[in-house]
N, C-alpha and C positions, 0 to 999 in steps of 0.2 A: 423559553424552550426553543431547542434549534429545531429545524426544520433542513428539506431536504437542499434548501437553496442556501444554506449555511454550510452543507456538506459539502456540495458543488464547490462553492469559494474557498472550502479550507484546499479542498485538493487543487484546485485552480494557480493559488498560492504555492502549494509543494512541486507543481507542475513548472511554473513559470522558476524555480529555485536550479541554479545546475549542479546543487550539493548532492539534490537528493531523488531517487530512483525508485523509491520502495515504500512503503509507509505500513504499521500495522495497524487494524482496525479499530485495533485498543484506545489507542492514542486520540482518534475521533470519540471515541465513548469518554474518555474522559474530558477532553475539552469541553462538547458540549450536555455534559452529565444524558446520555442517552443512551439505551438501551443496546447492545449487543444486533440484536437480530433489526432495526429497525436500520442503525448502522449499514449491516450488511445489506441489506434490502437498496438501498440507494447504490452502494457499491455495485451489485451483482447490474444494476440498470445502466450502471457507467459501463462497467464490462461488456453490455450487449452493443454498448454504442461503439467501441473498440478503443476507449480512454483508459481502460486499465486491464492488467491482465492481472488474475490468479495464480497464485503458487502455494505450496507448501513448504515449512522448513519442518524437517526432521531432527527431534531434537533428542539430547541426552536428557536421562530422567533426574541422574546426580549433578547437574552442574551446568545446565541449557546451554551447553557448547551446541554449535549446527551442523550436524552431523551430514546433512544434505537436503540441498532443497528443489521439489520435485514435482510436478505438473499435476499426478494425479497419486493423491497418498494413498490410496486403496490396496494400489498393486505392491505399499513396504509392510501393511499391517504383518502382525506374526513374524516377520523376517527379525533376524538377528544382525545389531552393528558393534561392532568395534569402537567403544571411543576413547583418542588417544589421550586425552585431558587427563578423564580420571582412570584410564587403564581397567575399564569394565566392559562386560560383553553385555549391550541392551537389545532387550525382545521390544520393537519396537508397537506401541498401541495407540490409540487416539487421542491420547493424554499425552504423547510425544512429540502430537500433530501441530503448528503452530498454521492459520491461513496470513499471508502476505500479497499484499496489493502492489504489480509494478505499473509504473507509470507508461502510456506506450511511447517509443521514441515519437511518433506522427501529432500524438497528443501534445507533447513536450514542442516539439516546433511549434503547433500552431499557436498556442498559449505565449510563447517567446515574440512570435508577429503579432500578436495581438496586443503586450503589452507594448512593443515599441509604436504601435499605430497609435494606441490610447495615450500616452509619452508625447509622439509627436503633437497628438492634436491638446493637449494642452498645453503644452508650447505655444505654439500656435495663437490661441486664445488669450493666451500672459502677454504674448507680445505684438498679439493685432495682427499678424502677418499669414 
């Protein structure tokens, strides 16, 4: 069973990656078969340390096209969108609501110096020097 220092590593990983920027929580639930809210609970911790931020995407209900994605989904509940996909007008609700984790730029460098130190030093130690 994972634990929260298997979470740390997987994001550590996507962090040190320069593909990728975003991650969603899902993706950790299923890697390490764990629970949604336990997930989150580690994320919201990373958050407080300033390694990741919160977003929402706003989604279509016929075709998960992204309709927009937005800091705080409260203020689209009940609002109506346009989506040009499949050419419907969505009332938008919590079922529309998708949460997404970005990674912070500050996060992303330090994780970059840290693999090249970690890199360096064993080097270092391969070749005695």
């Amino acid at each position: 069973m994972a634990n929260q220092i298997d979470i740390l590593n997987f994001v550590e990983n996507l962090a040190i990656s320069p593909y990728v920027d975003s991650f969603y929580p899902y993706t950790i639930c299923r890697t390490y078969d764990l629970p949604l809210e336990d997930v989150l609970d580690s994320l919201n911790a990373m958050i407080q340390l300033g390694l990741l931020d919160l977003k929402y995407e706003i989604r279509c209900d016929n075709d998960a096209n992204i309709l927009e994605i937005v800091d705080k989904y409260s203020n689209y509940l009940g609002r109506k969108y346009y989506c040009y996909e499949c050419n419907e007008e969505i009332e938008i609700s919590i079922e529309n609501v998708c949460p997404i984790f970005y990674i912070t730029e500050k996060y992303k460098e330090n994780m970059k110096k840290k693999k090249y130190k970690d890199s360096w030093s064993r080097r270092r130690a391969i070749w005695g020097c």
